[in-house]
N, C-alpha and C positions, 0 to 999 in steps of 0.2 A: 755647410750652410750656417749664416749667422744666424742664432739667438733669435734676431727680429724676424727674422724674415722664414723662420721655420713655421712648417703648418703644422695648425690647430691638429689638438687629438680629436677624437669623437667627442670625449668629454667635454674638452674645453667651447666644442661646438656648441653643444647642448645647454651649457650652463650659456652660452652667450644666448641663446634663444629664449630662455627662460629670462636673464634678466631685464633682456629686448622689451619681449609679451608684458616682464613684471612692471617695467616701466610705464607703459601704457595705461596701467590698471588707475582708476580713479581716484582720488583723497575717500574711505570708508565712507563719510558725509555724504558725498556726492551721488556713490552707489547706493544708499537708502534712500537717496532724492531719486534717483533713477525706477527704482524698485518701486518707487511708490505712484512714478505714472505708472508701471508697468501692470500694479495692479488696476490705475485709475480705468484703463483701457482693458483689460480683462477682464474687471467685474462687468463692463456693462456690456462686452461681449456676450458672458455667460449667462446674463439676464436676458439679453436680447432671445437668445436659443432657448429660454427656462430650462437653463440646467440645476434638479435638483436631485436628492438623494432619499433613500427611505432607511431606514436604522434603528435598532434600539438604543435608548439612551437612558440614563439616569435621570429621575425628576425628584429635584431635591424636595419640591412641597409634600410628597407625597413617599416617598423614598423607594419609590418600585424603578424599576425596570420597564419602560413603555416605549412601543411607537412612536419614532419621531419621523418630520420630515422637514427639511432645509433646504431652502431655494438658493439660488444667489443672488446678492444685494448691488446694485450696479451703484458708484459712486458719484455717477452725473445726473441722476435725479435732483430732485426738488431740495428732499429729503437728506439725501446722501451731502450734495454737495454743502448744505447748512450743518450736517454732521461732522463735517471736515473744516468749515469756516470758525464756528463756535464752537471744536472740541478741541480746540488745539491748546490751549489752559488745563482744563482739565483731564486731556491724554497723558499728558506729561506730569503735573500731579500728583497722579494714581499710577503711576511706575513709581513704584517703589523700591526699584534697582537705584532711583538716583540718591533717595534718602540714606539706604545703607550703602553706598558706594562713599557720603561724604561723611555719616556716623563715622565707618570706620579711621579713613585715611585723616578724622580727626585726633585719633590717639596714634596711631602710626606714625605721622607727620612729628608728631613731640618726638616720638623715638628716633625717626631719621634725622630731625635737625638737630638733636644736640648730640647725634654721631652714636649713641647707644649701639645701632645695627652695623655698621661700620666694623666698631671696635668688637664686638661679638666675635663677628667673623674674623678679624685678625687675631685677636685670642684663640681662638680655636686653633688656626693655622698653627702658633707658635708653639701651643703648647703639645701638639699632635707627634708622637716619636715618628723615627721613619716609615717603619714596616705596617703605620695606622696613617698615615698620612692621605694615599689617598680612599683610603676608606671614609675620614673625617670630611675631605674637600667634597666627596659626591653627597654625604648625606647633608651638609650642611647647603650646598648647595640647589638640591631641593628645595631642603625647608626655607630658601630665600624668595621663593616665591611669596612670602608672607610680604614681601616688600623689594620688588623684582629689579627694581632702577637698582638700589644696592648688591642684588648678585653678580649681575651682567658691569655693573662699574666697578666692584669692588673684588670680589671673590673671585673671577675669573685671570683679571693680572693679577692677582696677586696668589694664587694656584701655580701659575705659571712661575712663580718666580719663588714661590716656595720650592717646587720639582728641581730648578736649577741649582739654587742654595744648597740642596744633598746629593747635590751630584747625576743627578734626572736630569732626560730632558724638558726643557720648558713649555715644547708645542706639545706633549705629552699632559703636563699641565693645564696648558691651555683649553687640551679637548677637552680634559676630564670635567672642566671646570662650565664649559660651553654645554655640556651634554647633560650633565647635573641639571643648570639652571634653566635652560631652551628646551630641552626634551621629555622633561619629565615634570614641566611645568604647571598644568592643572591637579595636581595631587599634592600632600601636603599631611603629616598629623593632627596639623591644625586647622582650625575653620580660618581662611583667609577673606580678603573683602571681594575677589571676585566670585568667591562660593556665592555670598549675596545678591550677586548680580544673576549667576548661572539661576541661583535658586528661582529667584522671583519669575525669570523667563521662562522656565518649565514651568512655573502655577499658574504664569497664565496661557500658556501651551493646555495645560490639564487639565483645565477648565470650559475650553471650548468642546472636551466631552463630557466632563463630570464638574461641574461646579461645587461640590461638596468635597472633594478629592485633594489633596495638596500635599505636597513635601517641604521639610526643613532644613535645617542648614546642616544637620547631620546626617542627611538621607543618605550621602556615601561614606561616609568614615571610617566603617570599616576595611571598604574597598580599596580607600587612598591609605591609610594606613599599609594592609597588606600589598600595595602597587609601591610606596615607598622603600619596604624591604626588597621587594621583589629589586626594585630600577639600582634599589644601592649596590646589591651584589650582580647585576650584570653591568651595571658600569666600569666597577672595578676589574671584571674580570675580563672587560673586552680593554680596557686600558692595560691592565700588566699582561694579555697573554696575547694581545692584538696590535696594538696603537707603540706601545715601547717598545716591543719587538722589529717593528717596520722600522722606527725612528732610527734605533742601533744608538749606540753613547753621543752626547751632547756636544761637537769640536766646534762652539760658538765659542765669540770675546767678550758677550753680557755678562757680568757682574751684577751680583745684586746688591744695589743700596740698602742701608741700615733705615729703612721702611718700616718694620714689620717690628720694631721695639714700642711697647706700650710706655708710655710717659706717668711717672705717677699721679699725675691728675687723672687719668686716663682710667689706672688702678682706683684709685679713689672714688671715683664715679660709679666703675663698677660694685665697689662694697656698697655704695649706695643705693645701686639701681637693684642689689638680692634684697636691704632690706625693705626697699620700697613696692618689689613681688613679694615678699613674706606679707608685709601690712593689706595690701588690696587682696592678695586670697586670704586673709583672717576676712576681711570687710565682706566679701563673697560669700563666705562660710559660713557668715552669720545670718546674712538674708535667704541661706538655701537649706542649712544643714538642719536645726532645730526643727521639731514637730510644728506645722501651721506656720513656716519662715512665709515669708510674702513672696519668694521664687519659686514656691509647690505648687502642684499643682491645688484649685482652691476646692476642689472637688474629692477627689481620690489621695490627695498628700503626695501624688509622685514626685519625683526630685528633674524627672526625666519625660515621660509619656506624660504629654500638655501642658508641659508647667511654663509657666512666665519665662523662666528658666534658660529653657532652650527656645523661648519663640523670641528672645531677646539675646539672642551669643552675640549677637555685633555690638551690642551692648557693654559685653563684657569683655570683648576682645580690644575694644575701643578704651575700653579703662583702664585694662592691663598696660598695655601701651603705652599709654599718656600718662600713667602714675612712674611706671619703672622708668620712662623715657625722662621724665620732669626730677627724678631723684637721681639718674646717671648727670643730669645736666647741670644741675647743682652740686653733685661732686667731684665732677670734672670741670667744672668751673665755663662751662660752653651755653650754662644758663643762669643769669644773676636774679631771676625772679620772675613773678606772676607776669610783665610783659614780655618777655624773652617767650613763655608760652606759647601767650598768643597769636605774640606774633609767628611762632613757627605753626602754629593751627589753621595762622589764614594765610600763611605761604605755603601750606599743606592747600585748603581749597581752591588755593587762586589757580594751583597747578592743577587743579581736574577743570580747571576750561575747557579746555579741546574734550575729553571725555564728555563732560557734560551736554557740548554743544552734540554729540553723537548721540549719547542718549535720548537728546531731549529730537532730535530726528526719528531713531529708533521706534522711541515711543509714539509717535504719529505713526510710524509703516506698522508696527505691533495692531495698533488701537484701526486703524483702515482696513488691515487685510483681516482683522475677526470681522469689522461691521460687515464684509461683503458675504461672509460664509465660504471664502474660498477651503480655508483651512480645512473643514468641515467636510465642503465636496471632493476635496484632493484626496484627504485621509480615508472617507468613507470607500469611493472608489477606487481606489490604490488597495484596501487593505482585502477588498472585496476579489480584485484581481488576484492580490498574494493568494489570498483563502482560498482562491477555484484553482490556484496551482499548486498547494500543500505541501507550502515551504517550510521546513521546522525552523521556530521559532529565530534557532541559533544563524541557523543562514541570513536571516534577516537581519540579525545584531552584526555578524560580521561583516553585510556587506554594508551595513551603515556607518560602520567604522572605515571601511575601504574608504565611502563616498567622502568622509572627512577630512582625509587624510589629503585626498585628491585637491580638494579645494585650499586647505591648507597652504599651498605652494604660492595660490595666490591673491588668499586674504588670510594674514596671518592674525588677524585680533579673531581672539578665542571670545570676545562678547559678540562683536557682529556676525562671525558665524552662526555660533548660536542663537543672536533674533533671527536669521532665517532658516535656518534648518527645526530647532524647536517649535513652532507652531504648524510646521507638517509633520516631524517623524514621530514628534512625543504622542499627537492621537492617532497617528496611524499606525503605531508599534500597539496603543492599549487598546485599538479594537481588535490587533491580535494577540493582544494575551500578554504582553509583553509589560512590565508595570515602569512608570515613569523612570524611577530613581535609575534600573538598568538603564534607562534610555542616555541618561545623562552620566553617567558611568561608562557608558560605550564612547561617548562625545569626548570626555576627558582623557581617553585611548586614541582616538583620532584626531585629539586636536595637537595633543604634543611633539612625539616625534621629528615631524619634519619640519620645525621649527630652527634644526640645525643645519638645514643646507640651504633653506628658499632665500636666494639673494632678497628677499622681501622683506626679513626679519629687519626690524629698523637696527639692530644693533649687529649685524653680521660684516658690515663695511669695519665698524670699529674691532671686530675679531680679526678681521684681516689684517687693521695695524698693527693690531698685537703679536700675531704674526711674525709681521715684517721686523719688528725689534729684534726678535729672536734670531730671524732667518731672513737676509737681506733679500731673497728671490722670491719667498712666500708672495703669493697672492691667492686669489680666488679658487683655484682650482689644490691648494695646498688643502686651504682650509677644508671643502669637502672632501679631498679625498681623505684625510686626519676623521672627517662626521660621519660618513656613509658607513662603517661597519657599525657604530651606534645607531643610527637609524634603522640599519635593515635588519638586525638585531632584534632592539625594541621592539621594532615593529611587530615582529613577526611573535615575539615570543610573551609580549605585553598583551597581542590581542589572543593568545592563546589562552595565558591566564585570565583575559576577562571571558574566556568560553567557560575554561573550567569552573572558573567562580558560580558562575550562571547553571552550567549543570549539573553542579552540586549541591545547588540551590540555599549556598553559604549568605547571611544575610548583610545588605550594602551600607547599612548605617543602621544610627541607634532611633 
């Protein structure tokens, strides 16, 4: 039987089903326009029935613990609907994911246009010996979530074509490089910009039980720290002892082109861009470090617990960025001055369009479903059903990770998950006991993962060319079955350590 005309494996079936279904799925947009009749007509169901709830709650005037009780707000009233008419300004406003979403990728933007993040990662590649190579590709790989269009465009071919250059195979490469940057992608040692985004959505998740209550931008750091160690050494080791073993030696005819030589401008830039990070952390140092710096806190002198400090890292992150990015671009010759800047700062926000335009959606479904108090009725009676069935804690964190993981498959943006899952699990997890920061640490466990198989991933069609370069027959079902021992993997053994973490009651950030 020829080639063409042979039948589908199971596999092959499956994934067609999946990309069938994925196909179908809306523009993100669309589904918050969706969700947001879905509330329009729910609330005023829930009102129609006076569904409400009884509870204790925090009263910030007073700061006790009281009796509350919350009806639901139906949004075709009078009321409601002038709520929805005149709030649309200022819903969107008071999301303050969109501010830090454009602070940051204001100094990121300098770094990615004048190639700074690029050449990083080729550096690293070149200068990496063998037997460190892909230990270098998977951690570096992570950390490119700090600016993700460059891992998935840059580090992943070129992964692939570092493995080949010593004699590796390339789809070897390839995965290592796809599993790094797709699968392990909300973690990070750094504070990246969609932390900003994650952040803001859990405070105001957190608020609809405690208004006094809120996390910052380093409420996981810990956790993504130790999750980064964790993800570097089980990548490496399901690639050398998993993925190159299946493969067997590389009898491809790709050659690698002389790519991966940095140009002395290139070099140049970089001596420029260390000491342009030397000068902005002196600059840093000075505002934080000295007794009464204007980044302590103004009360107690911390450097850390309420200082300016840390209620401003996007701040900071955003200067590092755009100082080091503007001093590589000036010694690589890829920026001749103060408009070269600019202009890559407002090619940096003209590209968060589409973002924004989601946001500023979001933020009307955000700002509608607290007006109605669904959150509130969902949470309270959800958590009330957990409590009379006496699930420990963990089983609840697990299976919230499960539910993530699920959807996952076929809404892969880790922001609009999170506006909808955050304003039900983050208060229905803290009325049992369960405190924010976990909640959104469990989220970062179930959102990455299966980033590496769902035909969804916008950038999974472009893995499969890559692929195909290597491997003329590669297609769709190569690439997963290359992803699927990282996936089931991770999966399993990433949501274990986020158990142990939790019951060893290790803490999630500073």
């Amino acid at each position: 039987m020829s080639e063409a005309t042979a039948p589908k494996s199971r596999m092959q079936k499956m994934l067609d089903t999946v990309e069938r279904v994925g196909n179908q799925v809306p523009h993100p947009v669309m589904i918050f326009v969706y969700l947001i009749g879905i509330i329009i007509v729910l609330s005023t169901l829930l009102s129609v029935f006076g569904a409400e709830v009884s509870y204790q709650a925090y009263n910030p005037a007073t700061g006790d613990i009281e009796p509350a009780t919350t009806v639901a707000r139906s949004l075709l009233t009078i009321e409601g609907i002038r709520f929805m008419y005149t709030g649309v300004v200022g819903n969107f406003m008071s999301f303050t994911a969109v501010g830090v979403i454009i602070i940051a990728m204001v100094g990121v933007g300098v770094a990615e246009e004048a190639g700074l993040v690029k050449v990083l990662i080729r550096k690293l590649v070149i200068i990496s010996p063998r037997w460190a190579l892909t230990w270098i590709l998977t951690f570096v790989g992570i950390l490119s979530s700090v600016a993700a269009d460059a891992g998935y465009l840059v580090l992943i071919p070129l992964a692939a074509a570092a493995f080949v250059s010593v004699g590796r195979h390339p789809l070897a490469g390839l995965a290592v490089g796809f599993a790094s940057v797709a699968a392990a992608f909300l973690v990070n040692i750094l504070i990246v910009p969609v932390d900003g985004i994650l952040t803001e959505i859990t405070n105001d998740a957190i608020r609809l039980v405690n208004p006094a209550q809120s996390i910052d931008l380093a409420a996981n750091v810990w956790f993504s720290i130790g999750s980064v160690v964790l993800l570097t050494v089980l990548i490496v080791v399901i690639t050398e002892r998993v993925i190159e073993p299946r493969l067997g030696k590389y009898t491809g005819d790709y050659t690698v082109p002389g790519e991966n030589v940095l140009t002395e401008a290139e070099y140049r830039g970089l001596r420029y861009a260390g000491y342009g990070l030397l000068g902005v952390l002196g600059f840093i140092a000075l505002l934080l470090l000295p007794p009464g710096a204007p980044l302590r806190n103004p009360e107690t002198g911390a450097m850390i617990q309420g200082s300016p400090f840390m209620n401003s890292l996007i701040v900071t992150i955003a200067l590092i960025f755009g100082v080091v990015g503007a001093a590589y671009g000036r010694g690589a010759g890829t920026m001749k001055g103060s408009a070269d800047i600019i202009a890559a700062m407002q090619k940096s926000i003209s590209g968060l369009g589409g973002l924004i335009l989601l946001l500023l959606v979001i933020s009307q479904f955000i700002a509608f479903f607290n007006y109605t108090n669904m959150a509130t009725l969902a949470a309270v009676s959800a958590a009330k059903i957990l409590a009379w069935l006496n699930l420990p804690s963990i089983a609840l964190i697990i299976g919230f990770v499960i539910a993530v993981m699920g959807i996952d498959l076929i809404i892969t943006a880790a922001i609009a998950k999170w506006a909808i899952f955050a304003p039900v699990f983050v208060p229905l997890l803290m009325q049992l006991g369960v405190e924010p920061e976990v909640v959104l640490a469990a989220y970062r466990v179930g959102d990455s993962p299966l980033n590496a198989i769902t035909p969804l991933n916008a950038y999974f069609a472009m893995i499969v060319t890559f692929a195909i370069k290597y491997q003329k027959d590669a297609g769709i079902g190569t690439v997963i079955a290359l992803m699927l021992p990282y996936v089931i993997w991770i999966s399993l053994i990433w949501t274990a350590f986020l158990a142990g973490w939790y019951l060893l009651g290790i803490p999630w950030g500073l």
